[in-house]
C-alpha positions as MATLAB code, in Angstrom:
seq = 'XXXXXXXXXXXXXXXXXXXXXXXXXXXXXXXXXXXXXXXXXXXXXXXXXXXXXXXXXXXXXXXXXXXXXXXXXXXXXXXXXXXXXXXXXXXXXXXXXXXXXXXXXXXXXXXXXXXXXXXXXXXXXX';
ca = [
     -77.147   38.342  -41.037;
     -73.909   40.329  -41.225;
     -70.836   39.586  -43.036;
     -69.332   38.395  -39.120;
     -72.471   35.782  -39.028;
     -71.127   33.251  -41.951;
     -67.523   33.353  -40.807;
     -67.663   30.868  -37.877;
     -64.793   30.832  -35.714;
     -62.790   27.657  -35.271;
     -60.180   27.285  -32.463;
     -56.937   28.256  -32.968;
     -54.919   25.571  -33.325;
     -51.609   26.289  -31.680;
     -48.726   24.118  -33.402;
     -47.862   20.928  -31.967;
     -44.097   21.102  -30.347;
     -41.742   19.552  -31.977;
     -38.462   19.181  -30.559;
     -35.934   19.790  -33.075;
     -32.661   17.765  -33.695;
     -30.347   19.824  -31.796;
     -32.365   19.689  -28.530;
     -32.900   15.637  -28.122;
     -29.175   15.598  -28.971;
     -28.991   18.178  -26.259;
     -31.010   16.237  -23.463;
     -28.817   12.789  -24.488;
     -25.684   14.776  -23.837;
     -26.707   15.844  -20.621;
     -27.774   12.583  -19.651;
     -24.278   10.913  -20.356;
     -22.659   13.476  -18.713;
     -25.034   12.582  -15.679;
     -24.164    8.985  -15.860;
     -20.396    9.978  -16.360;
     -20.402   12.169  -13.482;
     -22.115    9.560  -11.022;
     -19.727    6.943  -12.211;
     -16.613    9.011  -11.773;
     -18.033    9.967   -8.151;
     -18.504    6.258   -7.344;
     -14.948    5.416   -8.661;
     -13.182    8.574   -6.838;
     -14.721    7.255   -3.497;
     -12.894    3.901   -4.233;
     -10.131    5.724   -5.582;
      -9.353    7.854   -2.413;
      -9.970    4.333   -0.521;
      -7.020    2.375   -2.571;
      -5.313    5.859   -2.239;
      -4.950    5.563    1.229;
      -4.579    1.673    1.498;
      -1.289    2.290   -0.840;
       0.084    5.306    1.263;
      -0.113    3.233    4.472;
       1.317    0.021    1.958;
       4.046    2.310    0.957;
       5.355    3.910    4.748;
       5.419    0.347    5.914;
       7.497   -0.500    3.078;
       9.976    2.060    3.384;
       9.741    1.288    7.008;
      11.361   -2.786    6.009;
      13.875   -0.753    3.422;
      15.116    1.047    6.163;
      15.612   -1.660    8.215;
      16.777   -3.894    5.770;
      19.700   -1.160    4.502;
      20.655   -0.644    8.267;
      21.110   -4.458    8.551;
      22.893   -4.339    5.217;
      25.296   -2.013    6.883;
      25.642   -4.074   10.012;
      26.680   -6.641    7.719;
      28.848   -5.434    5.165;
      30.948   -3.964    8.613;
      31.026   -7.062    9.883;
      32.365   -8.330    6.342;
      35.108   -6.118    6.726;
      36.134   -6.266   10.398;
      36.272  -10.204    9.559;
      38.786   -9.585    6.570;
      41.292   -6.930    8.315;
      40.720   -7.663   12.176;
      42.288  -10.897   12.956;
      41.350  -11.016   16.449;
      37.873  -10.683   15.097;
      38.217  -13.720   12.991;
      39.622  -15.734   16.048;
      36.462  -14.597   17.959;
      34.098  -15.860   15.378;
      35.907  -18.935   14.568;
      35.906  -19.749   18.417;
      32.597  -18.488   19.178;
      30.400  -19.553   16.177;
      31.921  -22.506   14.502;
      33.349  -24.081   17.932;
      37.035  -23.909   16.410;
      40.213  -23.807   18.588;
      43.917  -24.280   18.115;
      45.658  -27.300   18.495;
      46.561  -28.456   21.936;
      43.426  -26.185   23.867;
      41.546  -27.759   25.581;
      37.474  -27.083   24.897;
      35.264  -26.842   28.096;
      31.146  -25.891   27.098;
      29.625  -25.026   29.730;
      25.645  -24.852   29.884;
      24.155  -21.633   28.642;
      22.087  -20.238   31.481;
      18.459  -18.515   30.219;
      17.072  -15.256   31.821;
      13.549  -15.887   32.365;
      10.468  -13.255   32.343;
      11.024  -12.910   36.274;
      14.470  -12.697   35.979;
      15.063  -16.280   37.309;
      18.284  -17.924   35.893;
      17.235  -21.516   34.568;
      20.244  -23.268   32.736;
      19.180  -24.446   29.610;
      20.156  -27.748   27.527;
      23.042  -28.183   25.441;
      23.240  -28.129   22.065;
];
């Protein structure tokens, strides 16, 4: 026998992996920033939804502001036409409280309706 005969040869044994500290912490990381990401893509896609359902809130609200500052205007000229226009006080007094000075004589006469078809149907008193 030679000197090679007694040595018997054993497999190598190649060194079990171990994952060190630094890469599990590395794998975690990159799975919250998965979960992160897929919750920030779900919320953006609701996001751009409420997004556009407030744009469209907004233009019809500045759409009634509009409208309610013209009629503001309407009024607050009316307002003044009724405290420097005496004729236009007369009007209104006649017109929309049914005033009139003493002695006149008041004749109503039935208001008369313009229909769809453009048929004149007199309509009932007050």
């Amino acid at each position: 026998m030679t000197q090679n005969d007694n040595y018997t040869e054993t497999p190598t044994e190649t060194p079990t992996e171990t994952q060190s500290p630094g890469s599990s912490f590395r794998a975690l990381l990159v799975g919250a920033c998965a979960v992160v990401f897929v919750i920030l893509l779900v919320a953006g896609y609701d996001g751009s939804r409420d997004l556009a359902r407030l744009k469209s809130r907004e233009a019809q609200l500045e759409a009634r502001l509009r409208k309610t500052e013209a009629s503001v205007s309407a009024l607050r000229d009316r307002i003044s036409r009724l405290r420097w226009d005496p004729y236009m006080l007369e009007r209104v007094a006649r017109e929309e409280l049914g005033l009139s000075r003493p002695g006149e004589i008041v004749v109503i006469l039935p208001r008369a309706d313009i229909g769809a078809a453009g048929e004149v149907t007199p309509s009932s008193p007050p």
